[in-house]
MARTORTOR-837236 format. One record per residue: residue in three letters; z negated, x, y negated of N, C-alpha, C in turn. Coordinates in steps of 0.02 Angstrom, whole numbers, plus 50000, padded with zeros to 5 digits. Example, Ala and Ser with C-alpha at 12.3 -4.5 7.8 and 13.67 -1.06 7.14 Angstrom:
ALA496105066050284496105061550225496105066050165SER496465064250112496435068450053496065064549998
***
This chain:
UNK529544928751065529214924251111528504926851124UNK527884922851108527184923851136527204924351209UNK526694929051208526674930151290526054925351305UNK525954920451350525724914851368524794919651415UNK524204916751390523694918151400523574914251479UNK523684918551554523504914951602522834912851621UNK522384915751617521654915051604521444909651572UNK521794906751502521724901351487522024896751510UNK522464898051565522854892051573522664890351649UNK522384893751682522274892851769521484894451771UNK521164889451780520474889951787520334889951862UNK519504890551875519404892751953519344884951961UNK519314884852038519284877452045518494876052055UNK518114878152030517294878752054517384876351968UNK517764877651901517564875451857517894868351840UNK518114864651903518294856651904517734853451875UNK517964850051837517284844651823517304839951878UNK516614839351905516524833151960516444826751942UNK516464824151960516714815951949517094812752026UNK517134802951995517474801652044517874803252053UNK518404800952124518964800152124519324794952108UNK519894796452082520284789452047520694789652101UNK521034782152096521484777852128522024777252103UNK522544776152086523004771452042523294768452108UNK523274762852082523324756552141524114754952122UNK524394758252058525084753952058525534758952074UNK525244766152110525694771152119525734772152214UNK525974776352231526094775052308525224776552355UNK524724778452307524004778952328523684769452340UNK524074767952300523824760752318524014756952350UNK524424758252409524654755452451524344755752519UNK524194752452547523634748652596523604752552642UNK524074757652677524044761452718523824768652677UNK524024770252642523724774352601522954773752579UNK522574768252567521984767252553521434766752630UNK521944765452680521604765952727521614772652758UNK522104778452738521974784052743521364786552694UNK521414784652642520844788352606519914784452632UNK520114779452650519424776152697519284782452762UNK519764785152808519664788552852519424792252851UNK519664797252775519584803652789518674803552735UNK518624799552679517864800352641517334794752716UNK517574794252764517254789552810516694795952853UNK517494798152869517124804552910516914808352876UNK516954809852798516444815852757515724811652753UNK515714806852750515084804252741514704802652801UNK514934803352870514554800752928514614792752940UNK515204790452902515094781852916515414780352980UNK515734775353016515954772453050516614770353040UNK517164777553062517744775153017518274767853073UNK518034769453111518464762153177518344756953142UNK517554755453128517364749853101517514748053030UNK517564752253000517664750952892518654749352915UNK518884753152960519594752652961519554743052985UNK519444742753016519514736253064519424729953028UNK518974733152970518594727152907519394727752853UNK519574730352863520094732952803520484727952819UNK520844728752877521334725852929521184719252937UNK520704716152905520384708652951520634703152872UNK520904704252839521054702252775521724705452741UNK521604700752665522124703852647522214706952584UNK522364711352548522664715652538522014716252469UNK521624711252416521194709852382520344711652428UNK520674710852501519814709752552519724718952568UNK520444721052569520534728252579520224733352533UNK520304731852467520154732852398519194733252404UNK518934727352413518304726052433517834729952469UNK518164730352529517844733552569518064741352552UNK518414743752531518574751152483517904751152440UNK517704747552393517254746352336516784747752384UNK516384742352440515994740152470515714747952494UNK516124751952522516024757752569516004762552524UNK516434765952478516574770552443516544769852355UNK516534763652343516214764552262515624766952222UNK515304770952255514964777052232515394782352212UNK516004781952263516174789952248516914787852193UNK517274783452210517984781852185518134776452117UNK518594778552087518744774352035519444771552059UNK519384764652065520304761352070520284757352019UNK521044759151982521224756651936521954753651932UNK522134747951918522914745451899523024744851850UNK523444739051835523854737251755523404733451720UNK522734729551794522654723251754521674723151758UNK521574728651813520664729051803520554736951822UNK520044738851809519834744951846519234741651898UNK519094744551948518734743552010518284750452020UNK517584748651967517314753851977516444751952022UNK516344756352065515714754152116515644747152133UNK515124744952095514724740252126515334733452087UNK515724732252078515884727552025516654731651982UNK516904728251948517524726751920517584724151825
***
């Protein structure tokens, strides 16, 4: 049996490649309370108005939720399903 190289296998986390964050909308991240957790918490890293982006979320349904995710945070996030990806400005 090879003895397994850990060094190659556990990198530092400073050598993450940066990029967005992805979504998968058809796994339990895409579920509306879940997306409105992830509105909270990049709300308050960014200085936005998280009462208010929440309240916009809440005022519609479940496609207006999606939107205003895009609207606020599609600079930083990629959401993707079975049937589009939802990247920034557009789809």
């Amino acid at each position: 049996m090879s003895q397994l190289n850990i060094d190659k296998m556990i990198k530092n986390k400073n050598e993450k490649p940066k990029g967005p964050i992805e979504i998968d909308l058809t796994g339990p991240d895409g579920n509306a309370f879940a997306l409105m957790g992830y509105a909270k918490t990049f709300s308050k890293q960014l200085g936005l108005n998280t009462d208010e982006i929440i309240k916009d979320m809440m005022s519609g349904d479940y496609e207006h939720l999606l939107d205003v995710m895009e609207e606020n945070f599609g600079e930083y996030i990629i959401m993707f399903n079975g049937r589009y990806i939802y990247i920034g400005n557009g789809f």
